[in-house]
C-alpha positions in Angstrom: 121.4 93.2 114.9 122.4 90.2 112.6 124.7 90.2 110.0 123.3 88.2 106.8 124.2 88.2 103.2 121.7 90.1 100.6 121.3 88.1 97.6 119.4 90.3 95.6 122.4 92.7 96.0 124.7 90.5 96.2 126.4 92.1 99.6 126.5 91.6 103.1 123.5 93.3 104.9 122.4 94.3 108.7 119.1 92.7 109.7 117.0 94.0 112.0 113.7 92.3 113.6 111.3 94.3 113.1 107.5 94.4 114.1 105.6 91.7 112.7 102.9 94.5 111.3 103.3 98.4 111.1 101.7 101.1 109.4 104.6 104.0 109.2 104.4 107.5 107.1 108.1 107.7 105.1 108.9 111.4 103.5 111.3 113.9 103.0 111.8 117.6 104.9 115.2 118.9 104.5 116.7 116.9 102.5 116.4 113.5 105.0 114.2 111.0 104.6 111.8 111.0 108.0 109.8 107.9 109.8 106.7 108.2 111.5 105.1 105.0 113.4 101.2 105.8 112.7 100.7 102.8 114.1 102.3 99.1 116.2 99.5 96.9 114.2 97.8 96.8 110.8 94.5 97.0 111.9 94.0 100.6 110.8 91.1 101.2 108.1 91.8 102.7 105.1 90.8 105.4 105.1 92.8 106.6 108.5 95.8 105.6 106.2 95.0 108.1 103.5 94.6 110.6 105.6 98.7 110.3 106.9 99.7 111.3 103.2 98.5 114.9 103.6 97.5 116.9 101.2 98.0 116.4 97.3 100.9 118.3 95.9 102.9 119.2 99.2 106.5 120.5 98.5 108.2 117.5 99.7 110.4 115.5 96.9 109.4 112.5 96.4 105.9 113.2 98.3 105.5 111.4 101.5 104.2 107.5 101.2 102.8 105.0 103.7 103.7 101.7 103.9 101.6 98.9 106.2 103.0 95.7 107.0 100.2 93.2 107.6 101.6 90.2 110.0 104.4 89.9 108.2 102.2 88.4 105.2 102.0 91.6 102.9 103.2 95.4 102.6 101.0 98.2 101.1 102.4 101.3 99.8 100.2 104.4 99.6 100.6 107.3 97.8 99.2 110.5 96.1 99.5 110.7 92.1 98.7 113.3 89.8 95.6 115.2 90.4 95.6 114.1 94.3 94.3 110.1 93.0 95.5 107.3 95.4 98.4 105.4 93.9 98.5 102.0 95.7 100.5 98.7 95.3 100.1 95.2 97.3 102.5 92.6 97.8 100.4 90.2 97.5 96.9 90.3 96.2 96.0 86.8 97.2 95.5 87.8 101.2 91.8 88.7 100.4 90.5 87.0 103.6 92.6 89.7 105.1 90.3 93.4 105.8 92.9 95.8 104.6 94.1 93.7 101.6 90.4 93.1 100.3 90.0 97.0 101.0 92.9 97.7 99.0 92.4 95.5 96.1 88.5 96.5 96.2 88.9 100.1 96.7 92.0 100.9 94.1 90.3 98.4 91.7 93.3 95.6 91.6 92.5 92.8 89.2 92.5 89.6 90.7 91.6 86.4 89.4 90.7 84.0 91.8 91.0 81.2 89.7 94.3 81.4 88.8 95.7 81.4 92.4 98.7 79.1 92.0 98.6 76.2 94.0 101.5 76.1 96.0 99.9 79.1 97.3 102.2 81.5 96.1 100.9 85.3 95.5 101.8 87.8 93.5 101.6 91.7 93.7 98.6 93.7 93.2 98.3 97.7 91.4 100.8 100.1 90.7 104.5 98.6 90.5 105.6 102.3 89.7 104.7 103.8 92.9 108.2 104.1 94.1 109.9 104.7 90.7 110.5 108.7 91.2 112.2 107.7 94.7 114.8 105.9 93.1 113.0 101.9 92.8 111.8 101.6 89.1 108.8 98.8 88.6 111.4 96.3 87.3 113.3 96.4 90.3 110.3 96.6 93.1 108.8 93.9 90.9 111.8 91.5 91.3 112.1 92.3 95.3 108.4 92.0 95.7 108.4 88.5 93.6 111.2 87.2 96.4 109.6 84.0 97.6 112.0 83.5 100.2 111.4 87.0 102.1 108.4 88.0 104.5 106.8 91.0 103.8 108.4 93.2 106.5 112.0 92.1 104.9 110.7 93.3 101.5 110.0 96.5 103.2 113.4 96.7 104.8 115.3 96.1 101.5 112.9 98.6 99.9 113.7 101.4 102.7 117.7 100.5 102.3 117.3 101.1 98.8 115.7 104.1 98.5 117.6 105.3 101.6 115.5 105.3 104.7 116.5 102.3 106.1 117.9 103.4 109.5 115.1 105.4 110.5 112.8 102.8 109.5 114.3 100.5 112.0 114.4 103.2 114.6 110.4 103.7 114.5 109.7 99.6 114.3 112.5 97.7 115.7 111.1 94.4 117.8 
């Protein structure tokens, strides 16, 4: 583990190498917040991701979530809203030559406009910036970590699990 400096929070900060893609399922059962490595790579489809939030409405506070970390490029973050819908959010929306980011963006209907890709090839997120709001990480904040052009996708996640509070059994299920 490295010691860094975390700018965004303005305080030292352990960093961990994790894998370079990941698909994990994060909740909560007894008060803790609980890890579960659904899978080493990215490659999963859709639909198999779904599935790993369970059942609309469970008991668990905040309901569980699945996160997916695509080569270190972009995170999803998957979870049920009201009536049992799909709440989804993309780091970055640009990856469409990607399968699970054009699945995501076509599937959740994210608006993106192709032609106003910046040039410099910087992205930006896709869908619902609120999806983590009731866990403690309002839009405004996920918004600014997610618009960090100096962090990969899989440190996003990491601040995002510290945040919230899940950030040591995150790195237990995908440390490198």
């Amino acid at each position: 583990m490295i010691r860094g400096y975390d700018a965004l929070a303005g305080s030292p900060r352990r960093m961990t190498a994790l894998l370079p893609s990941f698909a994990v399922r994060v909740g909560r059962a007894d008060g803790r917040w609980r890890c579960e490595l659904l899978a080493a790579d990215a490659s999963d489809e859709l639909p198999v991701l779904e599935r790993a939030l369970g059942e609309p409405g469970s008991a668990e506070w905040p309901g569980p979530f699945v996160v997916v970390v695509d080569s270190r490029l972009y995170f999803v973050v998957l979870r049920h809203g009201p009536g049992g819908m799909v709440r989804a959010l993309i780091s970055d929306a640009t990856f469409q030559e990607w399968l699970l980011a054009a699945e995501v963006v076509e599937r959740y209907g994210i608006a993106v406009d192709e032609a106003s890709f910046d040039e410099d090839e910087e992205g930006w997120p896709g869908g619902d910036l609120d999806v983590l709001a009731d866990a403690g990480l309002p839009a405004e904040e996920l918004g600014r970590l997610v618009g960090a052009d100096d962090l990969w996708a899989d440190e996003m996640v990491l601040r995002i699990a510290e945040r919230i509070g899940f950030g040591d059994e995150l790195r237990t299920v995908v440390a490198a």
